[in-house]
N, C-alpha and C positions, 0 to 999 in steps of 0.2 A: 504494500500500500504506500503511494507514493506521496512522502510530504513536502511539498515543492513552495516551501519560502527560505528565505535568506537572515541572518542576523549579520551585525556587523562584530568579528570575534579578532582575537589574536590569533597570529600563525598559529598551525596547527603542530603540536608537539607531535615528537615521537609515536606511536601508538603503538599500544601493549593487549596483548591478545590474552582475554580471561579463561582460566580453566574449561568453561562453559561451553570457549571457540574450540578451544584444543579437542575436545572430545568431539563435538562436532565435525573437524574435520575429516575425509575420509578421501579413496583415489574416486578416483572419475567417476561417473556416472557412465554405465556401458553403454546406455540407449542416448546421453549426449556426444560418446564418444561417435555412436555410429553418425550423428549430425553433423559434425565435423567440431563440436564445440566442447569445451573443458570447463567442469562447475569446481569451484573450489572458495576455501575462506583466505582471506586477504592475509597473508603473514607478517610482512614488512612494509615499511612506510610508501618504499615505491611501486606498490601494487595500490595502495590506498590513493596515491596520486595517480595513476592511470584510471580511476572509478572516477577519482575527482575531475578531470579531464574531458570525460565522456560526458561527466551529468553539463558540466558548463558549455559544450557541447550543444545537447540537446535542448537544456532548459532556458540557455542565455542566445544560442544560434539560432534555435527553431522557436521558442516561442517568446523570443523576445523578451525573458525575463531581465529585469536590471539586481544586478546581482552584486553585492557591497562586498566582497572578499579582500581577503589578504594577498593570495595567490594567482595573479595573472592568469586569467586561463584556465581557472581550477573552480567550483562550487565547493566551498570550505567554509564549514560553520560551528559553532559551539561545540554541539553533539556530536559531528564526525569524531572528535576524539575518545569518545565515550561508546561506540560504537562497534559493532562487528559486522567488516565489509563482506559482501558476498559476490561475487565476480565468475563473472562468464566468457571465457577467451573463446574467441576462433584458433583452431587447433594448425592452422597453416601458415595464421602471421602472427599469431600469439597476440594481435589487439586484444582491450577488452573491448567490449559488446554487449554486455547487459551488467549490468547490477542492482543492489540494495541492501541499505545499511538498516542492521538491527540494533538496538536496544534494549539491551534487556534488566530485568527489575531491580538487580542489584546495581546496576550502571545508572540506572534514571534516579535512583537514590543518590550515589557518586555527583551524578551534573545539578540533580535539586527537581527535575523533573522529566516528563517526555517531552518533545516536541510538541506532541498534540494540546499537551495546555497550554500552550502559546498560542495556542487558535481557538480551543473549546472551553468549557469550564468543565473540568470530566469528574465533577463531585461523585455523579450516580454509578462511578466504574469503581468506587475506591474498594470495593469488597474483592474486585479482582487482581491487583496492583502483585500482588506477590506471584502468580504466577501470566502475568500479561506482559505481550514484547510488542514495540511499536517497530512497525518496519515504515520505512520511509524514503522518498530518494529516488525512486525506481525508474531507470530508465533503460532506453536498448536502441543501440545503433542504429538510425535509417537501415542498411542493406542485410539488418537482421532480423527484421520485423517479424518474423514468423512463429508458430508455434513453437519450435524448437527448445529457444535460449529463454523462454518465460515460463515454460512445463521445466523445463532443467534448476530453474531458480526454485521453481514453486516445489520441487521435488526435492531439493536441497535446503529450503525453510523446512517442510513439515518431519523431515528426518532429524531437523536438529530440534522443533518444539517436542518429540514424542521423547528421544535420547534423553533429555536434562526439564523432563517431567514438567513442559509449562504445554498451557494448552489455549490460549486466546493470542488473538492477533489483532490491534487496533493500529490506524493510521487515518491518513487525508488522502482521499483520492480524487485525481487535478480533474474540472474540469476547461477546457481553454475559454478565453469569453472571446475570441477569434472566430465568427459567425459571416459566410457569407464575405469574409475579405474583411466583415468591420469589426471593432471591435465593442462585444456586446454582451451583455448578462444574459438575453433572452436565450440562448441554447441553455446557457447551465439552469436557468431559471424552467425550464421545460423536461429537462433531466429528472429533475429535483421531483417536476409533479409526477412523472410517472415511476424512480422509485419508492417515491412515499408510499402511492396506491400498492404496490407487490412486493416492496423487500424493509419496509420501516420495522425497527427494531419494536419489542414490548417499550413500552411507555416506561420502567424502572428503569431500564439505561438509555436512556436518552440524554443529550447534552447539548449547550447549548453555545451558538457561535460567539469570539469576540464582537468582531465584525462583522456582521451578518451580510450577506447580498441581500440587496433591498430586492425583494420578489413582489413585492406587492406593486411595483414601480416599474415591473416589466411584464414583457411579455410569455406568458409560461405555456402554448397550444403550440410551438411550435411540433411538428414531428420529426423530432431529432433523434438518432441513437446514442446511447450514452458509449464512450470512449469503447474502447476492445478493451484496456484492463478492466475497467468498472464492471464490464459485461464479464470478463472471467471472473472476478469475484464473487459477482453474482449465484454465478453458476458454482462454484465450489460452496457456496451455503452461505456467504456476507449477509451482514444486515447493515441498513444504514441505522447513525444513532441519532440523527435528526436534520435540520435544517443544513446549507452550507454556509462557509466561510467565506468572506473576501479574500482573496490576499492581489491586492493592487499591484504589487512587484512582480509576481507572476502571471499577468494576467488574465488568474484563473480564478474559481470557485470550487473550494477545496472540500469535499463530502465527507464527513467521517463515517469508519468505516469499522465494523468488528467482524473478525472470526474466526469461529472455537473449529478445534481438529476433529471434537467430538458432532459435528456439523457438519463432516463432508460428507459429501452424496459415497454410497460404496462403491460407483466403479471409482469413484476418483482417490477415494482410500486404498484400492485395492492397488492402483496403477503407481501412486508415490511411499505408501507404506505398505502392500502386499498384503494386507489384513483385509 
């Protein structure tokens, strides 16, 4: 789940990989290898700089986010240090090509909080805090767009929430306000109506935006489909937790998003954990 704003932070330290990662890590994935692509957890700092790379890449080239970093050319923020990269090489040039940083509950303790409360007020989640990871960040190369390297990611999250016994997944999932050439709230505002009607979470975890998109002040009938990730989240069992977020710097509308492992559909259990 991709949380797609910016802070303005000091260079990014060293980063130190927690026990948590280290068990998580594992070799290839054979069904990515046969793709031509390699999942793996980020070791050292200059694999955390190629994720970083990629996101300023996609988020500051393609959609025109303005982006306040330290690092020329890089998406770097508070939490990357706090974080565990998850990275996706093409196995011919060794680029990266897809990633997403996690978070998890002992780390968001570490930084003071998740990312997501910088955007939501997530009072009504606190009973899950101990075992809940925010994933954020998500992005994938234009010429990798495909199933492949985002079934490789997602199959490399849900092996490392089952391994180290957490089971919820919350984040911000972008949508662009990039409509038709202009730039517009009425797509993410029409989004919104239609996953309220089929995927709104129960009313106890609901949260509420800092910054709300003004919805009432747009247009919400358009017939739009919500992004290809939001739609695979969907489909592995998401729920939304209410209303979206502005975030003006990206110029997007940012949906929060939950989901438990105990929630996925079984083929899609069956295909990333064989259970």
């Amino acid at each position: 789940m991709p949380t797609t704003s910016a802070a303005t932070v000091p260079t990014l330290a060293s980063p130190t990989l927690n026990p948590i990662a280290v068990q998580a890590a594992r070799a290839a994935d054979p069904a990515a290898a046969r793709n031509g692509i390699q999942v793996s957890w980020a070791r050292h700092q200059d694999e955390v700089r190629a994720a970083q790379r990629l996101r300023f890449d996609v988020f500051a080239g393609e959609m025109g986010a303005r982006l306040n970093t330290p690092i020329a050319g890089h998406d770097v923020d508070l939490f990357d240090n706090y974080c565990e990269h998850l990275i996706v090489r093409d196995q011919a040039s060794g680029q990266v090509v897809g990633t997403y940083r996690v978070l998890t509950p002992t780390q968001a303790k570490r930084v003071g909080s998740f990312y997501s409360d910088t955007e939501f007020d997530l009072t009504r989640l606190r009973s899950m805090r101990e075992r809940m990871v925010e994933l954020g960040r998500s992005c994938v190369h234009p010429d990798h767009r495909h199933g492949g390297v985002i079934m490789a990611l997602w199959g490399a999250l849900a092996e490392f929430m089952v391994r180290n016994q957490l089971d919820t997944m919350i984040g911000c999932a972008s949508v662009p306000m990039l409509h038709n050439g202009l730039v517009s709230g009425d797509a993410a505002a029409s989004i919104w109506r239609q996953v309220q009607a089929t995927h709104l979470a129960p009313i106890e975890y609901h949260v509420r935006p800092r910054l709300p998109l003004p919805i009432d002040q747009l247009d919400s009938t358009l017939d739009v489909e919500p992004p290809a990730l939001i739609k695979g989240y969907l489909r592995l069992g998401a729920k939304v937790l209410g209303a979206p977020a502005w975030d003006p710097d990206f110029n997007s509308a940012d949906l929060p998003m939950l989901m438990r492992i105990a929630d996925l559909p079984a083929r899609y259990r069956k295909h990333f954990l064989g259970a």
